[in-house]
Structures are given as structure tokens and as C-alpha cells.
LUMTOR-478020 format. One record per residue (C-alpha): residue number from 1; residue in three letters; x, z, y. Coordinates in steps of 0.5 Angstrom, whole numbers. Layout:
  loti  zaza      u      w      v
   NUM   Ala      X      Z      Y
...
//
This chain:
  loti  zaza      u      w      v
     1   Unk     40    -29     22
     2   Unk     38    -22     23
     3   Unk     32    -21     26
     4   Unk     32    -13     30
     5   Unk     26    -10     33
     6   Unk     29     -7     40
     7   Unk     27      0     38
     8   Unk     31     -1     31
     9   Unk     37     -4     36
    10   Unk     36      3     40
    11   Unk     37      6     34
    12   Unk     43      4     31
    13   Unk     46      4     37
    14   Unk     44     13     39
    15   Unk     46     14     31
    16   Unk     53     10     32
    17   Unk     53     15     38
    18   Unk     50     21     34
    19   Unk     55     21     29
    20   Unk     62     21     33
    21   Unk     67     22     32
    22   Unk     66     19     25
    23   Unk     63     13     23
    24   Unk     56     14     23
    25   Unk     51      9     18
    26   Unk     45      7     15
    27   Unk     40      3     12
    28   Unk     35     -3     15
    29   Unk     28     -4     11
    30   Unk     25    -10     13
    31   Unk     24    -18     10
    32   Unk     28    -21      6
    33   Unk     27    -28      7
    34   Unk     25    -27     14
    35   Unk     31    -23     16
    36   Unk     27    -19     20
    37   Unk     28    -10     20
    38   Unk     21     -6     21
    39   Unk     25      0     20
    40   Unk     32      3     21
    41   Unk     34      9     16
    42   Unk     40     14     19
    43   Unk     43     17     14
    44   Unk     49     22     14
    45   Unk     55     19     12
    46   Unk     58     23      6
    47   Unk     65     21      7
    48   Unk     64     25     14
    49   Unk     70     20     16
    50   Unk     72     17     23
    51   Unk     75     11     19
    52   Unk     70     10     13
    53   Unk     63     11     11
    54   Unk     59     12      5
    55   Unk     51     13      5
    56   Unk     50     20      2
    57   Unk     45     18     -5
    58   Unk     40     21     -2
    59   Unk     39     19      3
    60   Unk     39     12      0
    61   Unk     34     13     -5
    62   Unk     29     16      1
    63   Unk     30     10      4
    64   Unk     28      6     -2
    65   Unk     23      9     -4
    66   Unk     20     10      3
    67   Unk     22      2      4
    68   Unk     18      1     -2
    69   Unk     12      5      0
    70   Unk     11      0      6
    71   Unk     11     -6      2
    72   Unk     19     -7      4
    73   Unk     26     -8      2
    74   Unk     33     -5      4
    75   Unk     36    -12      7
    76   Unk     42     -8     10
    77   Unk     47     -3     11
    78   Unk     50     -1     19
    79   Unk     56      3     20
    80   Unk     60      4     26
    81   Unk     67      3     28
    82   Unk     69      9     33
    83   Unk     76      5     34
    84   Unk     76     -2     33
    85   Unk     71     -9     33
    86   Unk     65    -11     30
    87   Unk     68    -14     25
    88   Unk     69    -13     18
    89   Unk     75     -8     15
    90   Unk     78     -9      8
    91   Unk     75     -4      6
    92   Unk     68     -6      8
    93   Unk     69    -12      4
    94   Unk     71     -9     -2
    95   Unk     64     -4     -1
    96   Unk     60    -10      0
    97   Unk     55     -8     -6
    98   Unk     50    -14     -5
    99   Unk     52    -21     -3
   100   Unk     44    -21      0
   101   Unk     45    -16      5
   102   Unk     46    -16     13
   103   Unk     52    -12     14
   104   Unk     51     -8     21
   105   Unk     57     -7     25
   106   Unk     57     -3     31
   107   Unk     63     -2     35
   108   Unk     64      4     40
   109   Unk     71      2     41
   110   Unk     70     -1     49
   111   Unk     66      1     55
   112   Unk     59     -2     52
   113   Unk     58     -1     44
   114   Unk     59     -8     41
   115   Unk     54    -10     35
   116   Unk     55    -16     29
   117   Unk     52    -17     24
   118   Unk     55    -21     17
   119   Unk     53    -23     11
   120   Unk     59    -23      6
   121   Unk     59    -26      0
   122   Unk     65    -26     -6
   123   Unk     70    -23      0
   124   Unk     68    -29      4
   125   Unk     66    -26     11
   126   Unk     60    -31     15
   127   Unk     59    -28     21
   128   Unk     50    -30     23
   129   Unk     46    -29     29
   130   Unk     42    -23     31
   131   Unk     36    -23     35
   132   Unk     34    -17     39
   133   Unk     26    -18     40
   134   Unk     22    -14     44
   135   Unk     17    -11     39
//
């Protein structure tokens, strides 16, 4: 289960909308065994790209660095998809650099953006629950 903090939803859901027209992305800093994000990470997408992303090193390695100075770890990876659903691309499938992590997707295809998040594993997409709290 993925635990999102409202303002970190919030987040994601302006970055998705901030990054058009191409895929915007970022990293999730929070709790391992709890799932729980304490802190959403916007970076540039280093593909500038409608349909694919890629998270620019230096923004991944601020992120880590700055997740470790909270005491915390990067758990995931959010991108959004500008024309198609929530759901897990070949392409995202075959980037997925940790079987631990929370993929985020958020969608921007329909009226009201769509957010999922998976765990992929081995190429083999899980679907899980995501909780939006209110702190």
C-alpha cells in the first residue's frame, strides 16, 4: 500500500500539470516498510518528452541526498502520462530499476487526473491501494 500525505498527492497532481506537454516526473521520499511518503521530489524530466521520461541525475542524487539527511529513503518514482491511463507502459516496465519501489502514475488523459500506483517486479505488474491522508 502506498501511504500519500495530501500535499504530496497535491503535488504530483500540479507537477503532472506543470510538466505539459511532456511527461512530467519525480521521486517519493518516505518509509519503506510503512509505504508512507513524507516528501515528494519534482524533477525535470531529462527526456523533455510527451511519451517517455527520464529523472535528470541531478535531480535524483539532491533527492537522495536530501532523503537521507531526513532520515528517509527514495520508495518511488511518479510520472505522468499526458495521453493514455494510469497504467504501466512497456517502456516503464522495462525501466523499473527497483522491485521495492512504488511506481506512480498520474494520468491527465480524461477531464480529472487519474492517479495509481504499481509495484513491478520481474516485469510483472501489481497493481496496490494508495491512501490519501490528510496530514
Amino acid at each position: 500500500m502506498l501511504r500519500l500525505p495530501h500535499r504530496a498527492y497535491a503535488q504530483m497532481i500540479a507537477a503532472a500539470y506543470d510538466g505539459l506537454p511532456d511527461e512530467a516526473c519525480g521521486l517519493l521520499g518516505g518509509d519503506p516498510v510503512t509505504g508512507r511518503v513524507e516528501v515528494f521530489y519534482r524533477c525535470r524530466n531529462a527526456a523533455a518528452s510527451a511519451r517517455v521520461y527520464t529523472v535528470d541525475p541531478r535531480d535524483h542524487l539532491h533527492a537522495d541526498r536530501d532523503a537521507e539527511d531526513r532520515g528517509l529513503e527514495l520508495i518511488g518514482v511518479m510520472h505522468s502520462h499526458t495521453h493514455t491511463d494510469a497504467y504501466p507502459s512497456p517502456t516503464d516496465v522495462a525501466q523499473a530499476p527497483d522491485p521495492a519501489w512504488h511506481y506512480v502514475i498520474v494520468s491527465l488523459r480524461d477531464e480529472a487526473p487519474v492517479l495509481r500506483s504499481y509495484r513491478i517486479v520481474d516485469g510483472t505488474i501489481a497493481e496496490e491501494p494508495v491512501t490519501i491522508e490528510d496530514r
